[in-house]
C-alpha positions in Angstrom: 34.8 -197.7 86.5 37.0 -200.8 86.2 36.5 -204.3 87.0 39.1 -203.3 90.6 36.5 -200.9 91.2 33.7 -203.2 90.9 36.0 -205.5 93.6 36.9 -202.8 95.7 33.1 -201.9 95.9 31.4 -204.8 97.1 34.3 -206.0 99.4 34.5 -202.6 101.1 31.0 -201.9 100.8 30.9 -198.6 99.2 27.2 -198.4 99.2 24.8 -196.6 101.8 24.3 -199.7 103.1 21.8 -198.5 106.0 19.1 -197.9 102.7 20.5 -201.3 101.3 19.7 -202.9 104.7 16.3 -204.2 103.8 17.1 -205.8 99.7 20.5 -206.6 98.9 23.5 -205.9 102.1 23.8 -206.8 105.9 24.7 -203.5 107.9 28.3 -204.9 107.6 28.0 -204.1 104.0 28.2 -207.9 103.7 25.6 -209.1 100.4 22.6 -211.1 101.9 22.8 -214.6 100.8 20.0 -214.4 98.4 22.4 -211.6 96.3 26.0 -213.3 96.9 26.1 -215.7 94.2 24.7 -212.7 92.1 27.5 -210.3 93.2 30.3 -212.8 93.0 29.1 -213.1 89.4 28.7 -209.1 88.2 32.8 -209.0 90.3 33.8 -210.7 87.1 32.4 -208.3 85.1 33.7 -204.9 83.1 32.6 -201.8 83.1 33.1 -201.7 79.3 30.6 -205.1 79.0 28.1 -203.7 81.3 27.8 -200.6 78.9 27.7 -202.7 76.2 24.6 -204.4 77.9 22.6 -201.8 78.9 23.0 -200.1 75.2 21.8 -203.7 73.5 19.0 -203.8 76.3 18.0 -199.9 75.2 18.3 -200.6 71.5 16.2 -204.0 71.4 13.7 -202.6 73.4 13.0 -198.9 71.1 13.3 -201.6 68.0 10.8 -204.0 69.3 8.9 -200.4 70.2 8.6 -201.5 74.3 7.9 -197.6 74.7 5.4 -195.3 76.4 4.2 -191.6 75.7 4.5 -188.7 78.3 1.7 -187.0 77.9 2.1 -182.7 78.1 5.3 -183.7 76.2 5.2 -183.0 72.2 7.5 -183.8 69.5 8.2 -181.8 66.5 5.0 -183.2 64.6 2.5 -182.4 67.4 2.5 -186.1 68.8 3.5 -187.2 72.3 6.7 -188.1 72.9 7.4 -191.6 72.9 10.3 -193.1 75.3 11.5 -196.5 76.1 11.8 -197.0 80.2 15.1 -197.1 81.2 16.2 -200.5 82.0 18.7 -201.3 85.1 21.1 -204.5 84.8 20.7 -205.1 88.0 17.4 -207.0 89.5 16.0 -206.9 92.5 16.3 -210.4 94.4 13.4 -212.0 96.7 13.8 -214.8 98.7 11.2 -217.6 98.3 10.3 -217.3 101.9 10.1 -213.9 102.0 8.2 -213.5 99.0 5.5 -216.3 100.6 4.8 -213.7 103.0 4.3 -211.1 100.7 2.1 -213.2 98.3 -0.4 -214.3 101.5 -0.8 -210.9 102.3 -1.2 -210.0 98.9 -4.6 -212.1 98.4 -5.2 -211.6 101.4 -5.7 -208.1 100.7 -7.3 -208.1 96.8 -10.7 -211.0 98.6 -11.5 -208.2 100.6 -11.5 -205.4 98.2 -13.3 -207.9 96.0 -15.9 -208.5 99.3 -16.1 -204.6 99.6 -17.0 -203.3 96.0 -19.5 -206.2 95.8 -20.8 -204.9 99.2 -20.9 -201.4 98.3 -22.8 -202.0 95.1 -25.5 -204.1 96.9 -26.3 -204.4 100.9 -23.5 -201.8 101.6 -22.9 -203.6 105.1 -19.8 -201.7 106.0 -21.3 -198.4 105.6 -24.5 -199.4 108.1 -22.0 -200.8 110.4 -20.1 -197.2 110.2 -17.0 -198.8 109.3 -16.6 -196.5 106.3 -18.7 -193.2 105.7 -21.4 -193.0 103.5 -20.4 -190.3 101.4 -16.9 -191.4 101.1 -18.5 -193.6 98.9 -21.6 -192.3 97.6 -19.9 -188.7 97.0 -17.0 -190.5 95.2 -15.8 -189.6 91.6 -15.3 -193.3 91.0 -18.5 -194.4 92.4 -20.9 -195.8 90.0 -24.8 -195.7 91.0 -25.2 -197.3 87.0 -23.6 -200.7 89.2 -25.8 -200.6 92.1 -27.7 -204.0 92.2 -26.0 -205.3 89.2 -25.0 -209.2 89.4 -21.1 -209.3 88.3 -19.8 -213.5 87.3 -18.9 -214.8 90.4 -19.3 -211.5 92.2 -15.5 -210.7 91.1 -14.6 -206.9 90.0 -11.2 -206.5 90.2 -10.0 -209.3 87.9 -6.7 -208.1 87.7 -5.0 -206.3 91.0 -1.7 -204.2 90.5 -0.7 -203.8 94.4 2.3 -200.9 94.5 4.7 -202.1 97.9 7.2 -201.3 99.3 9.6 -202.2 102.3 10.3 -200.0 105.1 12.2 -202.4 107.3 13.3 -206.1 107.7 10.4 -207.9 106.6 8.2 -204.9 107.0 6.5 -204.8 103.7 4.0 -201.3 103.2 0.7 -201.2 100.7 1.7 -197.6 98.7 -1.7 -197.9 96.4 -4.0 -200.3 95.1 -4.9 -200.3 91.6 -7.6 -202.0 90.6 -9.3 -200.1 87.4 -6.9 -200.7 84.2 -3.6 -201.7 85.9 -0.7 -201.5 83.9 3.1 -202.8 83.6 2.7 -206.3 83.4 4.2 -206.1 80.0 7.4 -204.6 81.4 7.7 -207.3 84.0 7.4 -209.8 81.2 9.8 -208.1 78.8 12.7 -207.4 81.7 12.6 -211.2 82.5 12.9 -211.4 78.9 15.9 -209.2 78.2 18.0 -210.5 81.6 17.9 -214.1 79.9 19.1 -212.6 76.4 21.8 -210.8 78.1 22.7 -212.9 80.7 22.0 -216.4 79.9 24.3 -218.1 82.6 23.0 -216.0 85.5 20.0 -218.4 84.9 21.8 -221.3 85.0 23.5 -219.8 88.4 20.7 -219.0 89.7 17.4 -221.2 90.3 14.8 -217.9 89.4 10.9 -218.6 89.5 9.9 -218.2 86.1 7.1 -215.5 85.4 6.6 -216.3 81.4 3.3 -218.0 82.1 1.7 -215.1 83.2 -0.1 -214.6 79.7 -1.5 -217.8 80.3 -2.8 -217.4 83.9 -4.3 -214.5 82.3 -6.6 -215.6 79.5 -7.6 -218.6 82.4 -9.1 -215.7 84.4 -10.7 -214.1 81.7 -12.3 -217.1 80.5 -13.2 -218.2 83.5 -15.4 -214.8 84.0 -17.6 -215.4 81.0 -21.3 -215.4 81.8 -23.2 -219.1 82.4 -23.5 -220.7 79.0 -20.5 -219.8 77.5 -18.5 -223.0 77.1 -16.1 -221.8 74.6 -15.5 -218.1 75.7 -14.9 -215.3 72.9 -12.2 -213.0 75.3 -11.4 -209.7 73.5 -8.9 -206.8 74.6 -10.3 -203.5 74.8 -7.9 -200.7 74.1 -8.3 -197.2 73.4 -6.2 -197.5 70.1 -3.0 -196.6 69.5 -2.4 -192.8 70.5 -2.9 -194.7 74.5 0.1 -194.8 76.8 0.3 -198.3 77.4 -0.9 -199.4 73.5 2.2 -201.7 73.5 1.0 -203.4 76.4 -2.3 -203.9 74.8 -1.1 -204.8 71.9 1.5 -206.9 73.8 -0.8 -208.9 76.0 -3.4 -209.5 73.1 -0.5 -211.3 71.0 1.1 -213.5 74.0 -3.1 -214.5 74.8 -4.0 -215.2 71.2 -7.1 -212.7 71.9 -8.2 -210.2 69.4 -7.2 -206.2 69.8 -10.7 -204.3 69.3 -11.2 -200.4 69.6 -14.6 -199.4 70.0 -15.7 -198.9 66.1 -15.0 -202.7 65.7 -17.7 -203.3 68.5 -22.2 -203.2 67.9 -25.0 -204.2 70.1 -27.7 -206.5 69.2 -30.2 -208.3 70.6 -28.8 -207.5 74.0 -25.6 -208.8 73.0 -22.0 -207.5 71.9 -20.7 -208.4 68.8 -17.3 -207.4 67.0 -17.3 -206.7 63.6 -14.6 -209.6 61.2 -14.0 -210.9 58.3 -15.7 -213.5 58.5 -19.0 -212.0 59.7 -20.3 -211.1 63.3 -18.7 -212.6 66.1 -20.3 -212.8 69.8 -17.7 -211.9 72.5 -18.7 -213.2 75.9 -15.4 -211.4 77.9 -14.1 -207.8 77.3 -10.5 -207.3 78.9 -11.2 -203.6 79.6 -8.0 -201.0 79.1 -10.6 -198.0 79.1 -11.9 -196.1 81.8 -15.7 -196.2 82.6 -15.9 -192.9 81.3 -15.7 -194.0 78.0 -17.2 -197.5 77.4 -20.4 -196.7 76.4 -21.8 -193.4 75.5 -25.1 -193.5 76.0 -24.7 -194.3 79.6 -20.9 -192.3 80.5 -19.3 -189.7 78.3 -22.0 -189.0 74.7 -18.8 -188.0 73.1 -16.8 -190.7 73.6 -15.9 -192.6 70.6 -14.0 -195.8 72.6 -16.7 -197.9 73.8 -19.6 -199.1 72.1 -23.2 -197.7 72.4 -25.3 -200.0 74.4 -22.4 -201.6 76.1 -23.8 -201.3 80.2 -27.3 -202.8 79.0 -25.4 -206.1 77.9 -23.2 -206.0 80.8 -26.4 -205.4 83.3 -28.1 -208.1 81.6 -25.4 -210.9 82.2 -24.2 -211.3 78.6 -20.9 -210.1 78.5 -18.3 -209.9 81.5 -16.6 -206.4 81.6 -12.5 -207.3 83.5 -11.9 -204.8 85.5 -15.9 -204.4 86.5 -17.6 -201.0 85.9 -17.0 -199.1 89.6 -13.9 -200.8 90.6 -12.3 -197.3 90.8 -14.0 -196.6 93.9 -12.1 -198.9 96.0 -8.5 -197.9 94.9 -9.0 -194.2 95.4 -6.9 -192.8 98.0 -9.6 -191.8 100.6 -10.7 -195.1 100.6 -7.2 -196.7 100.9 -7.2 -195.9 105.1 -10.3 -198.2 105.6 -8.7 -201.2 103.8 -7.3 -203.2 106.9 -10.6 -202.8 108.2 -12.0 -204.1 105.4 -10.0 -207.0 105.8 -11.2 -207.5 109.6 -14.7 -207.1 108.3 -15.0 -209.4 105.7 -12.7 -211.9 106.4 -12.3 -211.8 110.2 -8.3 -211.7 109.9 -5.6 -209.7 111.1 -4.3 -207.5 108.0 -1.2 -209.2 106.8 -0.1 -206.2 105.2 0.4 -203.1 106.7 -0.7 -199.5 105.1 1.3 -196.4 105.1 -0.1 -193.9 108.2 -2.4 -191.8 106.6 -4.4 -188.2 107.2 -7.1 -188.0 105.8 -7.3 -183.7 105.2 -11.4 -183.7 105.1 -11.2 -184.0 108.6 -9.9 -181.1 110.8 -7.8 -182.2 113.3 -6.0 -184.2 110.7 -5.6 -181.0 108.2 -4.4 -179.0 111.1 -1.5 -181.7 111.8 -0.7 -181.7 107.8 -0.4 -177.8 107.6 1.7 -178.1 111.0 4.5 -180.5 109.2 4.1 -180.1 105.5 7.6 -180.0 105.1 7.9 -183.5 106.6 4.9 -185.2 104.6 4.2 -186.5 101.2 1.2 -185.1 99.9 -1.3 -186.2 97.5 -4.3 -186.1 95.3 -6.7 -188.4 96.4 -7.8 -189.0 92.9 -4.1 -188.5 91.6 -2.2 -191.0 89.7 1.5 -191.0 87.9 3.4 -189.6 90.3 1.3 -186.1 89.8 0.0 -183.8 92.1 2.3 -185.0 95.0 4.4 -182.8 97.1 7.3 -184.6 98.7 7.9 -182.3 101.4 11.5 -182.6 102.5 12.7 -182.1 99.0 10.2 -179.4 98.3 11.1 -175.8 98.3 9.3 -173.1 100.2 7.3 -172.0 97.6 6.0 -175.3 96.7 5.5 -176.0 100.3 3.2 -172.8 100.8 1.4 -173.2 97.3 0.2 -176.9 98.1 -0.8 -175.1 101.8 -3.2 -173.0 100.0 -4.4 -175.6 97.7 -5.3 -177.9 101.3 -6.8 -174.9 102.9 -9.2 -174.4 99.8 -10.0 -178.2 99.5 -8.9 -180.1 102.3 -11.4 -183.3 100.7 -9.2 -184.0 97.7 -5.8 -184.6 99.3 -4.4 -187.0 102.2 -1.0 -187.2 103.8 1.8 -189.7 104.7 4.5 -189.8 106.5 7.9 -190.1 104.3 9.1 -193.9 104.8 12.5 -194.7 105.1 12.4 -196.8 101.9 14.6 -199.8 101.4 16.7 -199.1 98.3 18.6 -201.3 95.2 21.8 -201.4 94.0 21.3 -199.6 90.5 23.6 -199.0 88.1 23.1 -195.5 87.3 25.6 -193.0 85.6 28.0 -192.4 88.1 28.2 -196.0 88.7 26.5 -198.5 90.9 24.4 -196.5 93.8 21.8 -197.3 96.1 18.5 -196.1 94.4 14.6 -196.2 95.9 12.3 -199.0 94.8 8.7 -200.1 95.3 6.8 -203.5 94.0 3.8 -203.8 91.8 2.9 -207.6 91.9 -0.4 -208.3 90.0 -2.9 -210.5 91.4 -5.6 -212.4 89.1 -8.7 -213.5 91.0 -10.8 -215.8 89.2 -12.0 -219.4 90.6 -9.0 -218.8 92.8 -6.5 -216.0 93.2 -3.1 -216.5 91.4 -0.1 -214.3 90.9 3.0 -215.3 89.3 6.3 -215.1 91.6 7.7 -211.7 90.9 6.4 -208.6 89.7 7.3 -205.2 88.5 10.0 -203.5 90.2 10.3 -199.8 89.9 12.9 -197.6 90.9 13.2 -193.5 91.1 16.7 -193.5 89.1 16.9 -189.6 90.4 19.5 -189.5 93.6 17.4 -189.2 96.5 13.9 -189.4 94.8 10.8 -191.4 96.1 9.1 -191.1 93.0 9.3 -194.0 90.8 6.5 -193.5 88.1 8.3 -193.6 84.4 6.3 -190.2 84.0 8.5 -188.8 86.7 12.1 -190.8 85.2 11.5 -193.8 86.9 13.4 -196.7 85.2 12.1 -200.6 85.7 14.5 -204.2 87.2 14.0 -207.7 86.6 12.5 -209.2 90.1 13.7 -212.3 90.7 11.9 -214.9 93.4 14.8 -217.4 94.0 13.3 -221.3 94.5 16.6 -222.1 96.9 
């Protein structure tokens, strides 16, 4: 691929430009104006440099050690295989109005999940005005009955959102999932911002892109901000399951950039109805925990005995006001997928507003005639685990073959209550630069919303695309790769 190709590309609009509609090109095959001055710069550009890039990108990032491990995936020692997500040159380009819109709807969207797990842990209004059923809550694997009654600073659970979005049309922007337990990959939104201005310094000076580096910052002010009453100088901590985790660089990541100690559980006691972390200097009170373990494992006399990753006695602090818990204990039952049909009425509930953001149609199998339609058109729905995450348990039904098809038919007919449906969007796609060249791939949008005193975001957020021709699945798990976002200020 030469720099005429390049040329030949964008001025004859080579791309499938009805999926490019929606992000970078006009059905002409014209770029939107938000991407020319961007194309008219990558015209001047090689192939040979471009490779050149994307190997420095790849190389920087497995020395600095920006990786993840695939879990079910060993290496030749027993240990899970660690990979660095792939990284594509090419970012994904907001306008500012445009991405106005999306940010309204955004906290629009995270108050009234706030409103809702604080209602559903105390006066549980929305269930008694039969809004949402009582045992899609109380029969829940993420419901907590430890939380029920229990005062939470400032009656905020889900400190930190990550919203997945995508768009479907022209300024039709669609809620995939909200995550609101430990949401991850703000580390990789930070780092691709990162790498795009050591690689390209002069598209920065081309371009006028909101800057997303004080994220770390807006953080640590919403942590510290959550400490109980009394704590004028907060001790925040980051809670991480050590480093065999996942996402252990982001932990260890986030801590650094906050200036926050990195604790595992066996640096944390209980006394006196307070948490303490163990240092060289002697005990040290910690008023704020950012939380990167499951419930499951925070305190074992409470949760799981066997776990290890919390400390003992933990929930009796938290209940009794001395230490703030970010993500709050339950949060998980308001980002599980059989919950995720009620949340535009959530938002008319709570807040008396129109939903800003629209969710993806969903079936909700538990209930019959909606099972019957599913098993009717399996081979035109996705279909997932309500409690699924990463991309597994899915069956994406027009690229699923007849045996998967009738296998996840018999897994609905056996237990309807732990999938739903959704229709398969026509998702707007990227330019990517993938190994044939530069091709139209799938995207989505995980913005993370902080909600403290007041709810702040930065502008941008992680873009993820399914680097696989013709895939919707996006999750790194699956060989998803990750973009710089950029929210132009002009």
């Amino acid at each position: 691929m030469t720099q005429t190709f390049f040329n030949e590309m964008f001025e004859y609009g080579e791309f499938d430009v009805r999926g490019l509609a929606a992000t970078a090109f006009a059905q002409a095959g014209e770029p939107r104006a938000h991407y020319r001055e961007f194309f008219t710069w990558m015209r001047s550009q090689s192939e040979q440099q471009m490779l050149k890039k994307r190997a420095e990108a790849d190389a920087i990032f497995r020395r600095v050690g920006i990786t993840f491990a695939v879990y079910g995936e060993k290496d030749v020692t027993g240990a899970g295989t660690e990979r660095t997500i792939p990284f594509d040159v090419i970012p994904r380009i907001f306008q500012r109005q445009e991405w106005n819109t999306l940010e309204r709807g955004l906290r629009q969207r995270v108050n009234a999940l706030n409103r809702f797990i604080h209602d559903i842990y105390h006066e549980q209004e929305i269930v008694k005005r039969g809004i949402v059923p009582a045992d899609q809550i109380l029969r829940n694997a993420q419901y907590r009955p430890e939380m029920q009654g229990v005062h939470v600073a400032h009656d905020i659970y889900a400190h930190i959102a990550g919203i997945d979005v995508v768009r479907a049309g022209e300024g039709e922007f669609y809620v995939l999932e909200d995550n609101l337990r430990v949401p991850s990959g703000v580390s990789y939104m930070l780092e691709n911002r990162k790498m795009m201005m050591r690689l390209f310094p002069d598209l920065f000076v081309r371009n006028r892109v909101a800057p997303v580096a004080h994220y770390p910052d807006l953080l640590l002010d919403t942590l510290r901000a959550a400490a109980p009453s009394g704590a004028d100088n907060p001790t925040v901590v980051l809670l991480t399951p050590g480093t065999y985790n996942s996402a252990y660089f982001e932990h260890a990541f986030l801590a650094q950039q906050m200036g926050i100690e990195l604790v595992e559980g066996q640096d944390l006691f209980v006394e006196n109805d307070h948490l303490y972390m163990r240092t060289t200097q002697g005990p040290q009170r910690i008023d704020v925990i950012y939380r990167r373990v499951d419930d499951d494992f925070l305190d074992p006399l409470v949760f799981r005995s066997d776990s290890t990753l919390g400390a003992a006695g933990l929930m009796n602090v938290y209940r009794k006001g001395n230490v703030t818990l970010c993500n709050a204990v339950g949060t998980g039952v308001a980002d599980d997928k059989s919950i995720y049909p009620y949340v535009p009425d959530m938002v008319r509930f709570y807040l008396g507003e129109e939903p800003l953001l629209k969710n993806v149609p969903t079936w909700m199998c538990r209930k019959t005639d909606d099972l019957q339609y599913v098993l009717d058109h399996l081979p035109e729905l996705v279909v997932k685990e309500a409690h699924g995450a990463g991309g597994y348990g899915m069956l994406i039904g027009p690229a699923a073959t007849r045996a998967e098809i009738e296998a996840f038919r018999a897994a609905l007919v056996a237990h309807p209550d732990k999938y739903i449906a959704q229709p398969t969007l026509s998702l707007s796609t990227c330019p990517t630069w993938v190994e044939t060249g530069v091709a139209p791939r799938h995207i989505d949008l995980r913005p993370f919303v902080l909600s403290g005193k007041e709810v702040r975001m930065v502008p941008g957020g992680l873009t993820r695309v399914a680097l696989r021709e013709g895939s919707l699945v996006v999750n790194s798990s699956q060989g998803g790769g990750t973009k710089d976002t950029w929210v132009l200020e002009r």
